[in-house]
C-alpha positions in Angstrom: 90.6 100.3 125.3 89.8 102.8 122.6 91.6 105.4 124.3 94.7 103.3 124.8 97.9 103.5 122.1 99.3 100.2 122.0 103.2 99.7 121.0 103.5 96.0 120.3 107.5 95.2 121.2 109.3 92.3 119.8 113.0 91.0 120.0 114.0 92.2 116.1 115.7 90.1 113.8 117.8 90.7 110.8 115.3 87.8 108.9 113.0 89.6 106.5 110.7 87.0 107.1 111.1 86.9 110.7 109.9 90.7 110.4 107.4 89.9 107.7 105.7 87.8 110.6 105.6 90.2 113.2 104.5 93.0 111.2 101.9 90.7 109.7 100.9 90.2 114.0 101.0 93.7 114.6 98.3 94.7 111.7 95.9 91.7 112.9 96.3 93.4 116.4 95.5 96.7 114.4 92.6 95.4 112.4 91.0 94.6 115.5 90.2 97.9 116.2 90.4 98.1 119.9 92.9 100.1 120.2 93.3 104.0 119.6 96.9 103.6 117.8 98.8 100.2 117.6 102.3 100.4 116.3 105.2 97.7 115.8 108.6 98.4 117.1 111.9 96.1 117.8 114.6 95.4 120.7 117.4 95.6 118.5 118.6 95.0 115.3 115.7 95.6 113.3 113.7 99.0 112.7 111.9 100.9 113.9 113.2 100.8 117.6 111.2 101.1 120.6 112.6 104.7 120.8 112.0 106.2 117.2 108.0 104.3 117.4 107.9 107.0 121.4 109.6 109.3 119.6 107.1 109.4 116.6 103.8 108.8 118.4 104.8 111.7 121.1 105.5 114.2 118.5 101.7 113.1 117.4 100.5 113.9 120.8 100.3 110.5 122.7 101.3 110.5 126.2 99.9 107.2 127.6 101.1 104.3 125.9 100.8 100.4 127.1 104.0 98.2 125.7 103.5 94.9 125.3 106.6 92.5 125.1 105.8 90.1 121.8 108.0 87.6 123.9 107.7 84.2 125.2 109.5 83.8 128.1 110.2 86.3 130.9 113.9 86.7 130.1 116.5 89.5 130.7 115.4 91.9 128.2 111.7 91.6 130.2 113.4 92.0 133.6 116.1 94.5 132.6 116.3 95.8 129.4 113.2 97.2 127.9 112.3 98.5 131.9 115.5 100.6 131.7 114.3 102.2 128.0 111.4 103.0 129.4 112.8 104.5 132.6 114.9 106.8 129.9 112.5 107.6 127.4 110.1 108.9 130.7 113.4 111.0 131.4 113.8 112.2 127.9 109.5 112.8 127.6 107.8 114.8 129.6 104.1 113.9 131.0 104.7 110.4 129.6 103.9 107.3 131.0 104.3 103.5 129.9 101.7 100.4 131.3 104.5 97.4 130.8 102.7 94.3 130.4 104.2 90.7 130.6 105.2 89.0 128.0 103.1 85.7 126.2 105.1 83.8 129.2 102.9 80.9 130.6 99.3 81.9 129.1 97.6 78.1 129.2 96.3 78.9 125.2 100.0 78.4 124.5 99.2 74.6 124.6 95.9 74.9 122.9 98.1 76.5 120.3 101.2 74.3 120.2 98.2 71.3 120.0 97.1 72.7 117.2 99.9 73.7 115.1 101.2 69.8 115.4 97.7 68.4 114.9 97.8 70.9 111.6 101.4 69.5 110.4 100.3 65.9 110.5 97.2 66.8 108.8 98.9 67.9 105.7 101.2 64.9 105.6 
């Protein structure tokens, strides 16, 4: 996975906290150092977008990038949306290719996590 540049997507909000959070996601993603180049970018709404994070990393000589959807269900923007960026930006780009992953969606640690974020709040009652 060294070799892979890793665009980490999520819905965008116009919460500063809301982007504080994912940002604060992204760089523990980052930290990990797994990956060759891990960069943030939003649906809508919030900055950068999707487009300007292709846009940058292209100019820096990426061409293979995996997008992973920072969502938790496998909605509309999964299905229809973000597929029909990419199909553009792979118009726009040439030599460029995008690995779409799924989103959080069903993952069984979701309930090992949702466990322990309740056991957690009654802890600290």
């Amino acid at each position: 996975m060294q070799n892979t540049t890793l665009i980490i997507l999520g819905h965008g909000s116009k919460s500063k906290n809301a982007i504080e959070d994912f940002n604060y996601i992204v760089k523990l993603v980052a930290d990990k150092n797994e990956f060759k180049n891990v960069a943030g970018a939003h649906m809508e709404i919030a900055e950068p977008s999707l487009q300007d994070v292709v846009k940058d990393l292209y100019e820096k000589g990426e061409r293979d990038f995996v997008i992973f959807p920072y969502f938790l269900y496998n909605g509309m923007h999964i299905r229809f949306d973000i597929p029909g960026i990419l199909d553009k930006l792979k118009a726009e780009y040439e030599g460029i290719s995008f690995d779409f992953t799924a989103p959080i969606g069903q993952d069984p640690i979701m309930a090992d996590l949702i466990v322990n974020k309740v056991s957690t709040h009654i802890a600290a009652k």
